[in-house]
C-alpha positions as CSV (number, residue, x, y, z in Angstrom):
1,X,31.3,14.1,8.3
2,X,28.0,15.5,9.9
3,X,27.6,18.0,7.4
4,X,28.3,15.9,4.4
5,X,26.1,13.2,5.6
6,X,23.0,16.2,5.8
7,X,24.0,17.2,2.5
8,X,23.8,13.8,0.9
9,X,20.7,13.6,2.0
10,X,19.2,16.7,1.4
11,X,20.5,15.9,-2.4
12,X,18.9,12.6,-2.2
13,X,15.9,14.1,-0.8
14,X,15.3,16.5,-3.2
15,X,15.9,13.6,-5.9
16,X,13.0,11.5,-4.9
17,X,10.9,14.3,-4.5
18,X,11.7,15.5,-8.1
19,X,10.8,12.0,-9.3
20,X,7.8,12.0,-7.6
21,X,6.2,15.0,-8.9
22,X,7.2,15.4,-12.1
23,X,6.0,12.7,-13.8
24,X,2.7,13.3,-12.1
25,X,2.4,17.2,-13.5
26,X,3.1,15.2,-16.7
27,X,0.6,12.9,-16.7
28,X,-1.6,15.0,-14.5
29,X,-3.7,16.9,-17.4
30,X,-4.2,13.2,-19.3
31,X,-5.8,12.2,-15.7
32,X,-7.6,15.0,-15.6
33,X,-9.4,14.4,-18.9
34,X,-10.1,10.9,-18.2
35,X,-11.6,11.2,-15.0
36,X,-14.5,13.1,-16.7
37,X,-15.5,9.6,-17.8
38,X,-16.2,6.2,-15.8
39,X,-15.3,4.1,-18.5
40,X,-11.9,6.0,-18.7
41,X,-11.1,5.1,-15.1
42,X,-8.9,2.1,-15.5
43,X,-6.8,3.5,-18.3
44,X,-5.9,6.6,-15.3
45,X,-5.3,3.4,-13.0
46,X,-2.6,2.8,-15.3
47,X,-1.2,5.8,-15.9
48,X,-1.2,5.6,-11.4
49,X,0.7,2.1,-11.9
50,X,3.2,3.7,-14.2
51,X,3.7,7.4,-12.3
52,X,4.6,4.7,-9.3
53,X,6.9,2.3,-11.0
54,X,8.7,5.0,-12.6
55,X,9.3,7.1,-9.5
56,X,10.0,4.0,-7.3
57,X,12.8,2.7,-9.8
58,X,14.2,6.6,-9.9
59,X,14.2,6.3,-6.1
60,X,17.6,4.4,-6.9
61,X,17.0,1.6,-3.8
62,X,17.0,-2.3,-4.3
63,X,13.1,-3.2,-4.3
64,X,12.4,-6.6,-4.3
65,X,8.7,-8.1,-5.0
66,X,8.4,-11.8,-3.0
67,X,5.4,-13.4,-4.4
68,X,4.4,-16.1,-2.5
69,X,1.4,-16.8,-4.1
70,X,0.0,-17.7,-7.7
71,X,-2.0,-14.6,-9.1
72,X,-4.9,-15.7,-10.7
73,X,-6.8,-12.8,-12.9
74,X,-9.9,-15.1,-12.8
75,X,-9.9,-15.2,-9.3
76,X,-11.2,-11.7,-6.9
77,X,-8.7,-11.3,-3.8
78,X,-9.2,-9.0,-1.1
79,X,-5.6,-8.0,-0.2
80,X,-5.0,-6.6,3.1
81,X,-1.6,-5.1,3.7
82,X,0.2,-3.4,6.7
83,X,0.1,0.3,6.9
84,X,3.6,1.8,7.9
85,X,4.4,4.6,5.2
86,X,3.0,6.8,2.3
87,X,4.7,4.8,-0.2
88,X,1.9,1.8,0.8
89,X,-0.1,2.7,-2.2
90,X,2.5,3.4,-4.7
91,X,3.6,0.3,-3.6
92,X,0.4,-2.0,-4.1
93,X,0.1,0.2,-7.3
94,X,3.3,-1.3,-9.3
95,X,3.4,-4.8,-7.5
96,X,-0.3,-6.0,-7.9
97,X,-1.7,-6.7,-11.7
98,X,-5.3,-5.7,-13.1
99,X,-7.6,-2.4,-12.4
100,X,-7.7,-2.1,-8.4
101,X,-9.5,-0.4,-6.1
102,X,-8.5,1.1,-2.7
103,X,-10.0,1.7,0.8
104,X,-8.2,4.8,2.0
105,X,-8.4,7.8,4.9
106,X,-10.5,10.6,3.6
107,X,-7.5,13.1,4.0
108,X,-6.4,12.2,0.8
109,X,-9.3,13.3,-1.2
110,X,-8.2,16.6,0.3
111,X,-4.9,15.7,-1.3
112,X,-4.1,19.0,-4.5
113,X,-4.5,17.7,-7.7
114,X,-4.1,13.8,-7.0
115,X,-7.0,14.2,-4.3
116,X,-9.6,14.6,-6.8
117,X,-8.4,12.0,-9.0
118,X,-8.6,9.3,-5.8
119,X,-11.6,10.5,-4.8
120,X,-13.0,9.2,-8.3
121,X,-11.1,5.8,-8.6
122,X,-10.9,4.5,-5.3
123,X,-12.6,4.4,-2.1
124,X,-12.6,7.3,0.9
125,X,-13.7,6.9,4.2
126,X,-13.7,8.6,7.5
127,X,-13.8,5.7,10.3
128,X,-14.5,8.3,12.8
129,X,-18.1,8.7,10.8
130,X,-20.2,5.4,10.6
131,X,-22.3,7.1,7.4
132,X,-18.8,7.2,5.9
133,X,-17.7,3.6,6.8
134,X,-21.2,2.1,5.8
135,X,-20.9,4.2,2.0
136,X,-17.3,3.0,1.8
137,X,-18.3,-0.7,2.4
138,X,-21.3,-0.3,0.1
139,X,-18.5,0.7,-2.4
140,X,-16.7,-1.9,-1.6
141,X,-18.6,-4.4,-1.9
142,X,-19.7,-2.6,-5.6
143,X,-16.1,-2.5,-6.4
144,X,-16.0,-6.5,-6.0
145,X,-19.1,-7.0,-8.0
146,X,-18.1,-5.1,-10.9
147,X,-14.9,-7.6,-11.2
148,X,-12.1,-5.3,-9.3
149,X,-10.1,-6.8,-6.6
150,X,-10.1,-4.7,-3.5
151,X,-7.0,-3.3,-1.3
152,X,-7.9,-3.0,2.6
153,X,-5.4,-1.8,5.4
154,X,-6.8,-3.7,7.8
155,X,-5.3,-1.4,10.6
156,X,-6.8,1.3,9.3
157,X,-4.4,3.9,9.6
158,X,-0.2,4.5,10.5
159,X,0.8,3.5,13.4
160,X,3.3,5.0,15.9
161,X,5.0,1.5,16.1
162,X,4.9,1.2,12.2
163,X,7.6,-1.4,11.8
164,X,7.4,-2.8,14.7
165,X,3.9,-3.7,16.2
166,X,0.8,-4.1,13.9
167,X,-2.5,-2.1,15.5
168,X,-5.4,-4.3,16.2
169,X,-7.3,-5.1,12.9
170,X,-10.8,-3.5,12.0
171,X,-13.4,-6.3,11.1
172,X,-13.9,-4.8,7.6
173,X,-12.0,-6.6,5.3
174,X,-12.5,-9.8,6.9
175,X,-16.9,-9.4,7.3
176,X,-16.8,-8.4,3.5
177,X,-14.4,-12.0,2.4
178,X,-16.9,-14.1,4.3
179,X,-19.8,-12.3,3.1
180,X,-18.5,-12.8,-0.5
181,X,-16.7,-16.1,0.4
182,X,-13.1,-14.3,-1.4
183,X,-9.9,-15.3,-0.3
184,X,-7.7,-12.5,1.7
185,X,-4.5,-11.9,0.9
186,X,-1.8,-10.8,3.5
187,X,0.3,-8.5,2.2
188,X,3.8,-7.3,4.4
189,X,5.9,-4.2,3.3
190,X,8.6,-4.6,6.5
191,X,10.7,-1.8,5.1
192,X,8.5,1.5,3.9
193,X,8.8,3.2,7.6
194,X,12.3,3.5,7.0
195,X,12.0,5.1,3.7
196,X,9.6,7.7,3.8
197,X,8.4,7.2,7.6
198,X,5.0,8.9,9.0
199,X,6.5,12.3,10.5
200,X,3.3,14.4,11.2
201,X,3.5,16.4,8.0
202,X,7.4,17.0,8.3
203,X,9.4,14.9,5.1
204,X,12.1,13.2,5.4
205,X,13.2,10.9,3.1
206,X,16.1,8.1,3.7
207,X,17.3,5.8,1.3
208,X,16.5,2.0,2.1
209,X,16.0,-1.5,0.4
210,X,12.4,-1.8,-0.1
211,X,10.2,-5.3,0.0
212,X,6.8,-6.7,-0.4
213,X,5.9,-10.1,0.1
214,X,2.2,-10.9,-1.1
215,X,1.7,-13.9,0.9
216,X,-0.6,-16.8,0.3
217,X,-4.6,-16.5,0.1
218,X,-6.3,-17.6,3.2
219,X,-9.3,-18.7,2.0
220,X,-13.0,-18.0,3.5
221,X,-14.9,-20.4,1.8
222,X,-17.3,-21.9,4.2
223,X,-16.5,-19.4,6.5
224,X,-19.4,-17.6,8.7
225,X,-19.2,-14.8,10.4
226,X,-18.6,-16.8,13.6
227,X,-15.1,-17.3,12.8
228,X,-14.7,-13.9,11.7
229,X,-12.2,-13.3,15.0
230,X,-10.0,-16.2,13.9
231,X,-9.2,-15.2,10.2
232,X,-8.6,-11.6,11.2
233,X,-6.2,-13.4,14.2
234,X,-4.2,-15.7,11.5
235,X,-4.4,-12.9,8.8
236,X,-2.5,-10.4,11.9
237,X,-0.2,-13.1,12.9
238,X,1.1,-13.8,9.2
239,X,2.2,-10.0,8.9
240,X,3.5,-9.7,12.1
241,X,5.7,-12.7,12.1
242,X,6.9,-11.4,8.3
243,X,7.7,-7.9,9.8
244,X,9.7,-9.8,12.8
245,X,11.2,-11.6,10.6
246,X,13.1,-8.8,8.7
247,X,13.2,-6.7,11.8
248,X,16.9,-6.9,11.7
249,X,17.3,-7.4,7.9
250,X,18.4,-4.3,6.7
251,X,18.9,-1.0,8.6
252,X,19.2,2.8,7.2
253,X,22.6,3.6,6.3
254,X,22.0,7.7,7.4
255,X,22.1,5.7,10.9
256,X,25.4,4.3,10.9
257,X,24.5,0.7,10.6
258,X,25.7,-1.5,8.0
259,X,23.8,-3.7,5.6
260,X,23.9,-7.5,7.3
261,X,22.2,-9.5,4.2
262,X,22.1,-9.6,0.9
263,X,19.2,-9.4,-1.6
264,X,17.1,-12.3,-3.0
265,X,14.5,-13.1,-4.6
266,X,12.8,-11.2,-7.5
267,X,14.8,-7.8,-7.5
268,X,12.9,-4.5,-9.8
């Protein structure tokens, strides 16, 4: 039984792998193209949105997309989701509407091939490097002005508890709603760890439902930087009662646990 479970999922693995990569080394020379031109950038966003949806559906897992909120493209949101897995991005990418931009670790501009498209749509910073961090929130706050709504892991970076315990918050996100008076938007993916989880380099890929609730705006109008502490407390405590909350929901079959619930909601 041991030998056919590593088999199945060294089939699987390479599956979701193939998916992954494939359509991108499609796509990759149309990226490539468009990138030579700003005004081309949100037509590669959408190429992103579809290389994500496509691979996530091929990934052959349940993936259901709670909205608890109503999207309004009128309206600019900063959304500020927890950081557990790789698949965060691709995630945000086929869940949230309209040309977005992203805050993310400066190791994926390094990334071959995608690397040098992110490092021309989105955001990269190195928080070890405060001439990094001020650029990226001058970029930020650029990205907000020019219409684009703005994706911020507030954490700023995996956890070891991913799953499990959120890491304290960085002020970022929050200073740059009040300064703009936009509303934040918590976002929870209580599932992506299990998936594809954060193994120093090493992949390993496990079939699991996956979920993202986009919860509702907390709003910062009014707001000064005073209160700064409490929105990033209530913003923390909405994610980490949602990832409580499905703590027990659904547990990885390659660990001999059975599935307890069933799904709901808005399934992709």
């Amino acid at each position: 039984m041991k030998a056919i479970k590593y088999l199945s999922q060294r089939i699987y693995t390479t599956w979701c792998v193939t998916w992954f990569v494939v359509p991108f080394v499609v796509t990759y020379p149309f990226q490539a193209f468009l990138i030579r031109r700003e005004k081309w950038y949100k037509h590669v966003h959408g190429i992103n949105r579809a290389w994500s949806t496509v691979f996530l559906r091929m990934f052959l897992a349940p993936l259901i997309v709670e909205w608890r909120m109503k999207f309004d493209p009128k309206q600019l949101y900063i959304f500020t989701p927890n950081h557990s897995s790789y698949l965060d991005i691709p995630m945000m990418l086929h869940t949230i509407p309209g040309f977005l931009n992203f805050v993310g670790k400066s190791s994926l501009a390094k990334v071959p091939l995608w690397g040098k498209v992110y490092s021309k749509l989105y955001i990269s910073v190195d928080r070890k490097n405060a001439v990094s961090s001020a650029k990226s929130y001058i970029r930020s706050v650029k990205t907000l002005e020019e219409g684009r709504n703005l994706v911020i892991f507030p954490e700023g970076t995996i956890p070891p508890t991913a799953g499990d315990q959120l890491l304290p918050f960085k002020d970022g996100p929050f200073k740059l709603a009040i300064e703009k008076q936009l509303p934040v938007v918590p976002v929870t993916m209580p599932y992506n760890q299990h998936f594809l989880p954060d193994l120093d380099g090493k992949l390993k890929v496990r079939w699991h439902p996956l979920k993202i609730v986009i919860h509702e705006p907390v709003e910062t109008k009014g707001m000064t930087m005073a209160e700064l502490p409490a929105l990033k407390e209530r913003v923390f405590n909405i994610i980490q009662s949602e990832i409580k909350s499905h703590k027990h929901t659904y547990v990885n079959r390659y660990s001999d646990y059975q599935k307890i619930s069933t799904l709901s909601k808005a399934g992709v």
